[in-house]
C-alpha beads as a LAMMPS data file, in Angstrom:
LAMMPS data file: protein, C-alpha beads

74 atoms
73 bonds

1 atom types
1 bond types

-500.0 500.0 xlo xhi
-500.0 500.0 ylo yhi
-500.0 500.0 zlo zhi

Masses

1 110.0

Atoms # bond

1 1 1 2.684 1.932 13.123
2 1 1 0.461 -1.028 11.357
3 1 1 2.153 -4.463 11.825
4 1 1 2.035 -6.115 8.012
5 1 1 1.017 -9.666 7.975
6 1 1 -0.769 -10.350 4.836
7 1 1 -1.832 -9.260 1.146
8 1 1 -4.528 -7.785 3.087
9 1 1 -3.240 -5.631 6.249
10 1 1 -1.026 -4.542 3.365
11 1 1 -3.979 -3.010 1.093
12 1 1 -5.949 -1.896 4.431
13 1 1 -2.527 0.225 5.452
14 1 1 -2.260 1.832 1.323
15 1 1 -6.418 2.320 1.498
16 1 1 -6.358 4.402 5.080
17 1 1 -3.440 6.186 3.849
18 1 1 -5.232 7.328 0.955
19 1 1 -7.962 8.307 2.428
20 1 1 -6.407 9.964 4.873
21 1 1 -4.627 12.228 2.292
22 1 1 -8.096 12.421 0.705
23 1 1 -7.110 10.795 -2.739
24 1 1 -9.796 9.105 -4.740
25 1 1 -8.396 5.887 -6.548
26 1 1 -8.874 7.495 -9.743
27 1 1 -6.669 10.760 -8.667
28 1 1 -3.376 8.310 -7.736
29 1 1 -4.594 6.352 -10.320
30 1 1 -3.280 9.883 -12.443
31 1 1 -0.546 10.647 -10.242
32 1 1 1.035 7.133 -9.870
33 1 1 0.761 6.068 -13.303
34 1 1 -0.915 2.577 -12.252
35 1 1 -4.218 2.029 -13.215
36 1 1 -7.773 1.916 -11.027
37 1 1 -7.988 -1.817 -11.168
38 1 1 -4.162 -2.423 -9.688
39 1 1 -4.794 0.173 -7.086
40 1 1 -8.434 -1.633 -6.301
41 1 1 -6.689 -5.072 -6.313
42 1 1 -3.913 -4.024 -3.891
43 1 1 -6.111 -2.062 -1.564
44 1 1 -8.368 -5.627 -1.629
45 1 1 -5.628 -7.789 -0.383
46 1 1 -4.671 -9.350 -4.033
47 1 1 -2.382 -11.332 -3.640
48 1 1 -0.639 -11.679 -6.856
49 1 1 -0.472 -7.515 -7.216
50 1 1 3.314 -6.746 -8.494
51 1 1 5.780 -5.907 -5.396
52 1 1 7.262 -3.386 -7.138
53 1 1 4.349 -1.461 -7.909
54 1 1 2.837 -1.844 -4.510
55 1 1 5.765 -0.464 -3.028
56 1 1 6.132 2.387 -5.347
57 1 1 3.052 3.040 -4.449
58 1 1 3.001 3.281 -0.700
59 1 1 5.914 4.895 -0.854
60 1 1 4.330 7.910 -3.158
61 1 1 1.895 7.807 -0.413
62 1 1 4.801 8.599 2.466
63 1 1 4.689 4.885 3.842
64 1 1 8.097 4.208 4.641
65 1 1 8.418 -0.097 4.637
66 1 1 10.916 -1.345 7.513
67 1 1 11.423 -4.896 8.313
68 1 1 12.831 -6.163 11.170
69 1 1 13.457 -9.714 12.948
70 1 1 11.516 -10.976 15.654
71 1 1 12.739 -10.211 19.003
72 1 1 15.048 -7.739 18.007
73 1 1 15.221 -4.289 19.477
74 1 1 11.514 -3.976 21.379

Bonds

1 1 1 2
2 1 2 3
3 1 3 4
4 1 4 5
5 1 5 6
6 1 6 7
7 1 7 8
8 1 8 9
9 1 9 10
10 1 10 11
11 1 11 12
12 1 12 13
13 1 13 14
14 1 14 15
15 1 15 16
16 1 16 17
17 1 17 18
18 1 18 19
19 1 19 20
20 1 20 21
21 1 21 22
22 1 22 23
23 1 23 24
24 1 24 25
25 1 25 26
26 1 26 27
27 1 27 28
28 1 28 29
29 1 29 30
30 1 30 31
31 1 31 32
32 1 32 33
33 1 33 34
34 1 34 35
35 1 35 36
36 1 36 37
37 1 37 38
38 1 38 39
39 1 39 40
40 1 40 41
41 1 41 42
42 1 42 43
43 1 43 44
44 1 44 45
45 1 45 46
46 1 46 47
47 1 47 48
48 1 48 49
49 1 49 50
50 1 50 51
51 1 51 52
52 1 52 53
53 1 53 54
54 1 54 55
55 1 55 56
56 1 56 57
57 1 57 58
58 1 58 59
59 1 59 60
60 1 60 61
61 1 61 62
62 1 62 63
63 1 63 64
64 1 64 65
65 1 65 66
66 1 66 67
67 1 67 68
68 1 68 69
69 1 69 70
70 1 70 71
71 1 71 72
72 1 72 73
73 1 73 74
């Protein structure tokens, strides 16, 4: 599990997952529907990429997103 903290532990956690899956940017560029560039800018920590998309998009990778409070169930 990678604890999210920024626009940029965000893109690091979508850019190891895609190359752990061994996807180029331009083959989920294809299979997503997004384009290069939004897929480049998310992976680089931009942080004005569109939630929406960045969440379709790790989840089309098999990242499930989970938030939880601080302090709650160690």
């Amino acid at each position: 599990m990678m604890r999210i903290t920024s626009a940029v532990s965000f893109g690091a956690a979508i850019r190891a997952r895609r190359k752990e899956l061994h996807y180029t940017q331009g083959f989920l560029s294809e299979f997503s529907g997004l384009s290069v560039s939004f897929i480049s800018d998310l992976e680089n920590g931009k942080k004005t990429v569109e939630l929406e998309k960045a969440i379709y998009l790790a989840n089309l990778l098999g990242l499930d997103l989970c938030m939880k409070g601080r302090g709650y169930g160690a």
